[in-house]
N, C-alpha and C positions, 0 to 999 in steps of 0.2 A: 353442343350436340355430342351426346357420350358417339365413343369410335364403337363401329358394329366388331367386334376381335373373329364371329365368323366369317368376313370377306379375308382378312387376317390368315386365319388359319386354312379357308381352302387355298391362299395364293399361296399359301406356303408349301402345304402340299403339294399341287401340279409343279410347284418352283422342284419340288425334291425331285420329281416325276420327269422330269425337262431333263433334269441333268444327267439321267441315262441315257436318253436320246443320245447327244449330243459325246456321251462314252463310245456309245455303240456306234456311232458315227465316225471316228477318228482311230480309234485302235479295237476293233472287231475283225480278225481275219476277211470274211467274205465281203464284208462293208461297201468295198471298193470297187467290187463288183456285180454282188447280189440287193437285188430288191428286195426288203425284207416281208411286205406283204403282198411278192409274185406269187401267188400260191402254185404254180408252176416248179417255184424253183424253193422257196422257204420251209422253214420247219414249224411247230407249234410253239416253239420254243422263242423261235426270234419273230414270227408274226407276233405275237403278242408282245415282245419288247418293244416292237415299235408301235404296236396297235393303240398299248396304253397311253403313248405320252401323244398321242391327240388330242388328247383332253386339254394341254397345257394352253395353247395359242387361242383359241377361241374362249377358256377360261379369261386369260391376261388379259384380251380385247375386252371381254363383256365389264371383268369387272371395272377396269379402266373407265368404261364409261360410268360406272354404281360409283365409283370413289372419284368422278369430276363431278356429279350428280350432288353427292353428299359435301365432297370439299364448296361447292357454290353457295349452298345450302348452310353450313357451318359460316361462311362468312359473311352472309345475310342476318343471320343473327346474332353475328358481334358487329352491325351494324355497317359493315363494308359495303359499298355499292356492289351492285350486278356485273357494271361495265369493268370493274377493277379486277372481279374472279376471273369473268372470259377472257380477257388480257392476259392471264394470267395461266390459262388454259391455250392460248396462243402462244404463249412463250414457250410452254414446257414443249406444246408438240415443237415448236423448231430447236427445241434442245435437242430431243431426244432423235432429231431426225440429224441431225450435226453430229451427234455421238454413231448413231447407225452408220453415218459415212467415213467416219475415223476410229476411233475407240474400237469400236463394238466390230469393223468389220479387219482392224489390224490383229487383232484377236482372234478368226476367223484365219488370218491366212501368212501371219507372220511375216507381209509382204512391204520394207519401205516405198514401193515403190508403186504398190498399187494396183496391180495390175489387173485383179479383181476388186467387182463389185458385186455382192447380196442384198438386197432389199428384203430383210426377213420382218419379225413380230414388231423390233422398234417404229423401222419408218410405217410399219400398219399403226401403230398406237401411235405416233409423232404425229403424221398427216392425219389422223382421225380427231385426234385433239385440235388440231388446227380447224378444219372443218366443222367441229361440236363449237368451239369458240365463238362460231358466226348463228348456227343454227341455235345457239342456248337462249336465243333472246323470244326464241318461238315457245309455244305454250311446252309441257311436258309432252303430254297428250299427243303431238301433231310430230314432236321427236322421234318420239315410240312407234308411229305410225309412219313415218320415212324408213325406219329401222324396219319393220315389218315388211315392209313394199320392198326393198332389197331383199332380205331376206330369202321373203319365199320369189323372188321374183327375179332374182341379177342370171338363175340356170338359163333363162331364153335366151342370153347372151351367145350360149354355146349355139347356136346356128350362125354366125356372123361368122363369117368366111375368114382367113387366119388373113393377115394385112402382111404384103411384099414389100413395099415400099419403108424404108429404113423412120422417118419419123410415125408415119401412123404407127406403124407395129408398137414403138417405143411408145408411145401415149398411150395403146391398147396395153400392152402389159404394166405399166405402171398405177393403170385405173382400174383394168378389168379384168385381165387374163394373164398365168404364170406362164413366161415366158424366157428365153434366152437366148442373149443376143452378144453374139461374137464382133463387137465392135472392130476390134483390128487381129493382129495376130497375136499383141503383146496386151491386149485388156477387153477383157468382158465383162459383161453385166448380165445378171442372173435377178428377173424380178420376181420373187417367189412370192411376197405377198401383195399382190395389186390391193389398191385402198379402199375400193369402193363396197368388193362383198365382206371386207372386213370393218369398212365403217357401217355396214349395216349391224352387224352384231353391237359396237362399242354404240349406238342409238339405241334400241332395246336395253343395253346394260344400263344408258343414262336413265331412262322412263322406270327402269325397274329400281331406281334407286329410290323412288317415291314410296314402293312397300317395305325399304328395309327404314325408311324412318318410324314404321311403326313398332308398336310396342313390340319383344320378342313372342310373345303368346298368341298375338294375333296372326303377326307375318309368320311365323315357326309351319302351322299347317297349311296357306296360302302358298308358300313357294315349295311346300313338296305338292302339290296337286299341281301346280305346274311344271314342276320340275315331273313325273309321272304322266301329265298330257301331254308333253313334250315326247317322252318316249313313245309312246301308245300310238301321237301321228307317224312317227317314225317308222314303225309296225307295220302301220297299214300302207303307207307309200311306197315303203322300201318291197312290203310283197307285191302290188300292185306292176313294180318293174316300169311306172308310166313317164315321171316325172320325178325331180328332184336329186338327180344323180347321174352325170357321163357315165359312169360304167355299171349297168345291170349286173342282178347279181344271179348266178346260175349255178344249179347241178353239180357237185364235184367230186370225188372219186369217195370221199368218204363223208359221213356227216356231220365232223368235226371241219373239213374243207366246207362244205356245204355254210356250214355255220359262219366259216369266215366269212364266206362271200360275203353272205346276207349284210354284215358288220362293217365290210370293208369298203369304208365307204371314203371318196376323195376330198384333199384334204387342196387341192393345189388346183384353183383357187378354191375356199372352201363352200363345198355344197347344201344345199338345203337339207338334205337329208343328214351328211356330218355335224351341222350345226345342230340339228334336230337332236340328235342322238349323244354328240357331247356336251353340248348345254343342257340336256335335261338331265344326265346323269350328275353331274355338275350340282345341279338347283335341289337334286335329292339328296346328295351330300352334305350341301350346305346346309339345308334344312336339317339334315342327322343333329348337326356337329352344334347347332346356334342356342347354344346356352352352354352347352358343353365344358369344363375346366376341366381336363385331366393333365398330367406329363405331357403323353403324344401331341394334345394343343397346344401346350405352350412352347414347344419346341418347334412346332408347325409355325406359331404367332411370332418368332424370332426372325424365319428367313421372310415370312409374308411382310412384314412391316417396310421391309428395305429392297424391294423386289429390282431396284433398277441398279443397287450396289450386288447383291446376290448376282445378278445376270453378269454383270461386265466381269467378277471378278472370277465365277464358274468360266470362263470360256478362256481364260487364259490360262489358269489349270487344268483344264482338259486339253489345250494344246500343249500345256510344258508335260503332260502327263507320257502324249503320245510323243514326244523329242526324246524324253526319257527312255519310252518302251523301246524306239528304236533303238538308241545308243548300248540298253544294256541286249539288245538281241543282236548285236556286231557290227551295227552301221555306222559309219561317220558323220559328221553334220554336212560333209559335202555329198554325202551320197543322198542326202531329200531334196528326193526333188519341187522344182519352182515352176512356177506359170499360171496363168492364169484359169481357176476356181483348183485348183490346188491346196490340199492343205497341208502336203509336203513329207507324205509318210511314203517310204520303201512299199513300192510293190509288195512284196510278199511279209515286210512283217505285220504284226497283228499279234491278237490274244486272243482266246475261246470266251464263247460265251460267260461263262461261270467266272472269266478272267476281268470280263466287261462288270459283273457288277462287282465283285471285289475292288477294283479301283472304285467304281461308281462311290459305292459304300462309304469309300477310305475321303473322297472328296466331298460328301454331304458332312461328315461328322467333323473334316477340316475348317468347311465354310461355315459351321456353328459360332464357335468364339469368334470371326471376325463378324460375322453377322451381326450378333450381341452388340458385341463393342462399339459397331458404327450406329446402330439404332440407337445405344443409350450416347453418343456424343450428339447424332441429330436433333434429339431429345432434349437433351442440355445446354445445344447452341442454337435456337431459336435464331439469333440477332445472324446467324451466320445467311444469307440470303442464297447463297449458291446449294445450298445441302436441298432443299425443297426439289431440288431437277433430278435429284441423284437420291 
């Protein structure tokens, strides 16, 4: 089964799209203290930094599930068992859920000691794989339609009363609601993406993997009409103000505020209306780009192909970026501070906007050549069995 290179090139893209986030998050002046889509308190300028890279996390999940879809599917017709692919989609989720607890979250906080914990996109795609490994033995069909029924269905949740007592709570945010929980003075845990409304996206992604096996000219106009009824429901729910979103969106001083609301839509845990709105933009993208060869693709098809080496190795240079910004703005390495959900920047240093993507910039065009490099060694060590997790 030839590889689809547009799932390729939009992960690549959101992958580029991600890594501002995560600029703006660590060395942005206001960061530390400003929400960037309070419209209370934000500008046009940094709503929309942040606004963009929503797209990223519910992209990663859906496709995750289109490329375990297709990776099962590819090994059925080199005549490998069923049982051996799900195995195999079991194993990566407790990889990638092993790396979220060490790797991916020392990265995060520069911390030997641990003393925070993030449950961000990994353990959602980790434990969704786990989960798809057991469910993959059921028809496409009946996957697609579990995916569906969360989906539009996991917002009723929000009426269930928040849970006091120290294990419920913990069970609740780890399945269904973003939560944080100050376990002692010296360690917290922060569950930001619960499993459940994001295993619903990575089920829809697997069922949707059934159209990208078809020919490009058939599925080409098929997934922009969805990807466009996907918006269109959005439209109408989102003005409706009924369902599908914690926070209505209302009136604002000017129409440009106004517009945010409308858009601003919650990502933690993610809402019907979020998912509405960035998966379909998402699905009209892809459909743009699916046949598409220029430059801007194949440099997109670079970071897409390696997404889980791209991630771990963006997050350790956006933290060595911000140890740096500090030291050359006067600070000592004793003066970062530690503790837990800390990521160890000086109060008041920071960079302006325009300073955010300039590094941004300067780190996507770094993570090129190793990007390249590690795809063409993946590529060329087959027999290597550990590279398939990473």
């Amino acid at each position: 089964m030839k590889r689809v290179t547009a799932i390729d090139i939009t992960r690549g893209l959101v992958m580029v799209i991600m890594a501002l986030d995560h600029v703006r998050d660590l060395l942005h002046t206001p960061a530390l203290t400003q929400n960037p889509t309070d419209l209370a308190t934000t500008t046009p300028a940094i709503f929309m930094t942040r606004w963009i890279t929503h797209l990223c996390a519910p992209t990663f999940v859906f496709l995750s599930g289109t490329s375990a879809y297709l990776s099962l599917r590819k090994q059925s017709a080199t005549g490998t068992d069923s049982a051996s692919g799900r195995r195999f989609l079991l194993k990566r989720g407790l990889v990638l859920i092993l790396l979220e607890l060490t790797v991916v979250n020392f990265a995060f906080w520069f911390d030997i000691h641990f003393q925070s914990l993030m449950l961000q996109v990994i353990y959602a795609i980790g434990g969704g794989l786990v989960v798809l490994s057991l469910l993959a033995k059921l028809p496409v069909k009946w996957v697609g339609i579990i995916g569906v029924a969360i989906v539009f269905g996991h917002n009723i949740l929000q009426a269930v009363p928040p849970f006091t007592e120290p294990v419920p709570k913990l069970l609740w945010a780890l399945f269904f609601r973003t939560d944080f929980l100050p376990i002692s003075p010296h360690f917290a845990l922060l569950a930001a993406y619960p499993l459940i409304p994001w295993l619903g996206i990575m089920l829809v992604g697997f069922a949707f993997g059934q159209l990208m096996e078809r020919p490009m000219e058939q599925r080409k106009p098929f997934v922009l009409r969805i990807g466009f009824g996907a918006l269109l429901l959005f439209v109408l729910l989102r003005y409706l103000n009924l369902y599908g979103d914690p926070a209505p969106w209302s009136v604002q001083k000017t129409e440009l505020f106004t517009f945010f609301s409308f858009i601003n839509v919650t990502k933690y845990p993610p809402s019907l209306l979020y998912t509405l709105l960035m998966l379909g933009l998402m699905l009209v993208f892809l459909s743009a780009i699916d046949g598409k060869e220029n430059a801007l693709t194949r440099i997109f098809t670079v970071y897409g192909k390696v997404p889980m080496f791209y991630y771990i190795i963006h997050w350790y240079l956006v933290h060595l970026s911000m140890i740096g910004m500090s030291l050359l703005q006067g600070y000592s390495l004793a003066d970062l501070p530690s503790g837990p959900l800390n990521f160890g920047r000086p109060e008041h240093a920071g960079i302006s906007l325009v300073g955010v993507y300039a590094v941004w910039l300067g780190l996507v065009i770094l993570l090129y050549p190793l990007c390249k490099w590690y795809g063409k060694y993946k590529a060329a060590h087959t027999e290597i069995g550990w590279l398939r997790y990473v």
